[in-house]
N, C-alpha and C positions, 0 to 999 in steps of 0.2 A: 344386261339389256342391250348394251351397245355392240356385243359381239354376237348375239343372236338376234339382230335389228332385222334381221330378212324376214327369223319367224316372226317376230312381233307386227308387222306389215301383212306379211301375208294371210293372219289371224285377226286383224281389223283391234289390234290390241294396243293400238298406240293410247286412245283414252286414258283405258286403265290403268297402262304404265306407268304415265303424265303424272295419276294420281295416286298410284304406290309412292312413286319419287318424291312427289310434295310431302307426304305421307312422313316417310323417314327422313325427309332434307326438314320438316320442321320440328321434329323432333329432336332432333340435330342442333339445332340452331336453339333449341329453349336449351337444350344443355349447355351450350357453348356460354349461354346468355348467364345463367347460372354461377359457370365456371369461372369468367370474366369477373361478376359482382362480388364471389365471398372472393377472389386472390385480388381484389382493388380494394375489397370492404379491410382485409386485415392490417396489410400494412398503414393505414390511417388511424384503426384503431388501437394498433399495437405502441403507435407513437403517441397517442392522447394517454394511453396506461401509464407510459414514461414520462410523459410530462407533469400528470398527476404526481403521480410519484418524487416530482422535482418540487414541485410546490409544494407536496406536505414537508419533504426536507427542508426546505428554504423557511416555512412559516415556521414547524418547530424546533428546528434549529437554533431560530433569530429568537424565538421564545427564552428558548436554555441559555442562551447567549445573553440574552439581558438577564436572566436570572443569574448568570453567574454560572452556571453548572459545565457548560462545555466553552469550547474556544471557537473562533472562526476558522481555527485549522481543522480543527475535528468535521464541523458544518462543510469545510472543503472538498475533506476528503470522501464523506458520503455521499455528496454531490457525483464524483468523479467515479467512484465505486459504482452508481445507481446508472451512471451512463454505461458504465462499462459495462455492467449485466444486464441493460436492455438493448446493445445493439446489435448483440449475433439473435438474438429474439424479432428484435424489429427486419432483422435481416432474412432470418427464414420467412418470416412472414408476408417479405416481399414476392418470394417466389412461391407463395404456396401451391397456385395454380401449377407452375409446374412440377411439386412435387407429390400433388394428387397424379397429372399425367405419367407421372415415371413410377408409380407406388402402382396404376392400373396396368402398364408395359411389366413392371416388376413381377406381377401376379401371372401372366401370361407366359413369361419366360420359366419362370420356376414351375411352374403347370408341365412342361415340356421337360424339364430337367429332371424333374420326380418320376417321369416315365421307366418303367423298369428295361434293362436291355436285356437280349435275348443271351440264352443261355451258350455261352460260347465252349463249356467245355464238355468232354466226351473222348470218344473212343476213332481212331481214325477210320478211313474209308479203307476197307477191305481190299486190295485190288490185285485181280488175276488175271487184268484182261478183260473180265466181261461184269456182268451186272445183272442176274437175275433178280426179280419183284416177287416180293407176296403180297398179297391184303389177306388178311385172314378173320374175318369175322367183327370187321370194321365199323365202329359205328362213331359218329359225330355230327356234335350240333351246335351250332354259334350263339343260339340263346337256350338256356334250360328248359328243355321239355317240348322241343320245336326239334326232334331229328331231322338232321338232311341226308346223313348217308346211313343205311340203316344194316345189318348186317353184309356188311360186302366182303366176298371171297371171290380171290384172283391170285392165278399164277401167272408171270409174265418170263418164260424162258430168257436165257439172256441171246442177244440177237435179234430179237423177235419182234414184229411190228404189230402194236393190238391199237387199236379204232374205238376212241368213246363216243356212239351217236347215243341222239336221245331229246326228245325235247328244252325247252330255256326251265331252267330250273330243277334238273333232275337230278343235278350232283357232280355233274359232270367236271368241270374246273375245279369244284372243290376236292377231287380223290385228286389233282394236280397240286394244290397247293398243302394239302395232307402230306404228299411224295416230297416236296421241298419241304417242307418243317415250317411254312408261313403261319400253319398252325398244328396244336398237338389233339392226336385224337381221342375220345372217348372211354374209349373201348375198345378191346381187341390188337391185333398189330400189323405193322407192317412192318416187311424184311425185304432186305437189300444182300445179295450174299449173304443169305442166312443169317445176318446181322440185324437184332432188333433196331431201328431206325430212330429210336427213343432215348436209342446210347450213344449213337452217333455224334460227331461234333457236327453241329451245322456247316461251318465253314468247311470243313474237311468232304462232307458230303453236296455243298453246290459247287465246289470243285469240279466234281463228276459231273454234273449236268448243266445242263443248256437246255432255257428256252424261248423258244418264240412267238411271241406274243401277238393278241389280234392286231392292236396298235403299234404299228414300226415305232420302236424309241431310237434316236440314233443323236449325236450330242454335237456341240456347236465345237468339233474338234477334224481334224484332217481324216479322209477317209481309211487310211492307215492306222491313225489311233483307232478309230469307229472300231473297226476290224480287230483290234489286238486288246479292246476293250476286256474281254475274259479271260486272255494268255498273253500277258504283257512279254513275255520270254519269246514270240513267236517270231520266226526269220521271214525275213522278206519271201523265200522263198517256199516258206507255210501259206504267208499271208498271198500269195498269186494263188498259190494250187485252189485255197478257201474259194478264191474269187472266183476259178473258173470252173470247177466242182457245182458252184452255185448260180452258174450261168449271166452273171454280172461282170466278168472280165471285160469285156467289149463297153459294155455302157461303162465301168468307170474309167476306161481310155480313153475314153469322147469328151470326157472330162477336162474343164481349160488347163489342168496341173496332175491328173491323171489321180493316183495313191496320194497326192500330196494337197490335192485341190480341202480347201475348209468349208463342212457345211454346217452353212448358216442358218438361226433357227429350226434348228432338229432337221435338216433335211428340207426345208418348205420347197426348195427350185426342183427337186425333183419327183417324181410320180409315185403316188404310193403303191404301187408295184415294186418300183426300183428299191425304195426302202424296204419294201419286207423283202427283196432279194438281199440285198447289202445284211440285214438281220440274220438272215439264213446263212450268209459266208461270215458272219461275227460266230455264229453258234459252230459250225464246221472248223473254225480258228481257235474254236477251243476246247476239241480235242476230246468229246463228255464220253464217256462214259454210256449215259441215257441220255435222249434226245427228246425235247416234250414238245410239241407245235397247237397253239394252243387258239384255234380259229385261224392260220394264219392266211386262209388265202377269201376269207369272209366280205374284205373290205375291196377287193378286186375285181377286175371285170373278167370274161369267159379265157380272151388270148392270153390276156398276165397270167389265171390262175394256171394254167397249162407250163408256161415256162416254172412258174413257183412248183408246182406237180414235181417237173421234172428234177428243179433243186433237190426239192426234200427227198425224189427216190433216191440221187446220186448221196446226200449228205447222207441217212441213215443206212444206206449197208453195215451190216456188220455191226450196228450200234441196238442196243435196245430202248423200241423207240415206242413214244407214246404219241396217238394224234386226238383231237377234238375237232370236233367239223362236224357243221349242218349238211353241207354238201356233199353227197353220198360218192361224187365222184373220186373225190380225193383221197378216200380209203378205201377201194373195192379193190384194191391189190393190198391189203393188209392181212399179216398172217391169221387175224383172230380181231374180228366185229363185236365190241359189248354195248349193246343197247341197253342204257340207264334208263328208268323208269320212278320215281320218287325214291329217289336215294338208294335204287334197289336194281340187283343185275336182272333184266327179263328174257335174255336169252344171250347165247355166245355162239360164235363158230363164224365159218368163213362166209363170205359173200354169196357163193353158193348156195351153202350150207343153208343162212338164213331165208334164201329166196324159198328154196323147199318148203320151209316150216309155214311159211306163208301166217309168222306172228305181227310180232310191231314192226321189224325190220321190214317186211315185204310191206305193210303199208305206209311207212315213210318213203320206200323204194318206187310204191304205185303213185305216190302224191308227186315227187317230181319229176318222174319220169313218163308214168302213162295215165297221165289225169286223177281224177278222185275218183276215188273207188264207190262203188254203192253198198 
């Protein structure tokens, strides 16, 4: 609530907020109240149990004692025995509260710990140089019986630049993170250098790529680490050519400490253009193999996206490269346009190509470029 306090204002939503918060703060507050009572109620009662306890030794004790049967040593030493085994008792039970707290912390941690980790081993990444793609009759789904990608076949030459447009929800990111191994697919396969992707070691295979994402991530470390962030090995003199490749050389010069200057909270002092350039010379730094850009210039105004344009032409030469973009301008120099339609290819071929066909592509082409169509 407090860091979306604009919308909540500008939605006349302060009331309701008011009374979510009371909502869960008194909720809150009866537990707390709870919590408080049994860890105050036990250690009181744990010590009335011992005391009892003291008293029935003392009465039948002094009983047997005057009977003759035991001695006041013996009555002594049950006394001192009956302390001794109530006070790591009385003691836990001083802290019970907090060890309800740390038994709740405990469940949480181990919830996290039990998580399985991802299969690290396999077969290494193939490398010749280049990196031809296949999808080959691809299917997958994140809940059973809800396909998102549904028979997908593509070949993506190695060098080759291919464009995913398509409406929100068509699949599009996800054949991205299918291509990383974020998740496994279905059915079907995809290949990497004729290399089933399913044998691959993960590690070995985002080696090779690089990608850039809608939201610049860039970390609270010197712009030279930002930079070397995917090729720790990279020489100062990789890490300039990255920067000026990616049209950022100038702007991080300007910089109070230039490569060495530290940005603070992911980047916040500077523009989210300058990060997703800085992104773009991180991906360029690391030398991939396939290059995936994945919305990168969505968050941007008209003049940044044009210098990011010119990045990503300069960065993907020679690389096989995959883009996602609403913005039709940002791929109309791409070797091969695949319009996703529910999980499914609805046409291929070049900008041209599609404008001819006058299918989906030409009517997302008419919607931003020459009005709505009738």
């Amino acid at each position: 609530m407090i860091t979306g306090y604009h919308t909540v204002a500008a939605y006349n939503h302060q009331k309701a907020s008011i009374e979510q918060f009371c909502k869960v703060s008194d909720a809150l507050t009866k537990a707390g109240i709870r919590t408080d009572i049994f860890s105050g109620v036990m250690g009181p009662v744990m010590n009335g149990i011992g005391n009892i306890g003291f008293v029935l030794i003392a009465v039948f004790g002094g009983y047997f004692a005057v009977k003759g049967l035991i001695s006041v040593g013996v009555i002594s030493a049950f006394i001192v025995y009956a302390k001794q085994f109530s006070r790591p008792v009385n003691e836990i039970a001083q802290i019970y509260g907090q060890l309800q707290t740390a038994l709740a912390g405990a469940e949480r941690v181990f919830k996290v710990l039990d998580e399985g980790e991802e299969e690290k081993r396999g077969t290494l990444f193939d490398d010749h140089g280049t990196a031809e793609i296949s999808f080959e009759n691809v299917c997958f789904s994140y809940q059973k019986g809800q396909p998102v990608i549904r028979n997908f076949t593509l070949h993506v030459p190695s060098g080759k630049k291919v464009a995913f447009v398509g409406a929100t929800g068509s699949g599009k990111t996800t054949l991205v993170n299918l291509l990383m191994r974020f998740y496994d697919i279905d059915s079907g396969q995809i290949r990497v250098n004729q290399q089933n992707l399913s044998d691959l070691s993960r590690e070995s295979l985002r080696k090779n790529v690089a990608i850039v994402l809608q939201d610049a991530a860039l970390f609270s470390d010197t712009v030279e680490n930002n930079l070397k962030y995917a090729n720790e090995n990279a020489t100062v003199q990789q890490i300039q050519k990255a920067a000026r490749m990616s049209c950022c050389e100038d702007m991080i010069e300007r910089l109070p400490e230039g490569y060495s200057t530290v940005l603070a909270g992911q980047g916040e002092r500077l523009s989210q253009g300058q990060r997703q350039l800085l992104t773009i010379a991180r991906a360029f730094a690391a030398d991939p193999k396939i290059l995936i850009f994945d919305e990168a210039t969505s968050n941007v105004d008209t003049r940044t996206e044009k210098a990011i344009q010119d990045a990503m032409q300069n960065v993907m030469k020679n690389r096989t490269s995959i883009v996602i973009a609403h913005r039709l301008s940002t791929i109309r120099e791409a070797d091969m346009i695949v319009v996703m339609d529910h999980g499914e290819m609805a046409e291929a071929g070049t900008h041209e190509e599609l404008l001819r066909k006058k299918g989906k592509y030409y009517e997302l082409y008419r919607t931003q470029y020459a009005g709505f169509s009738t």
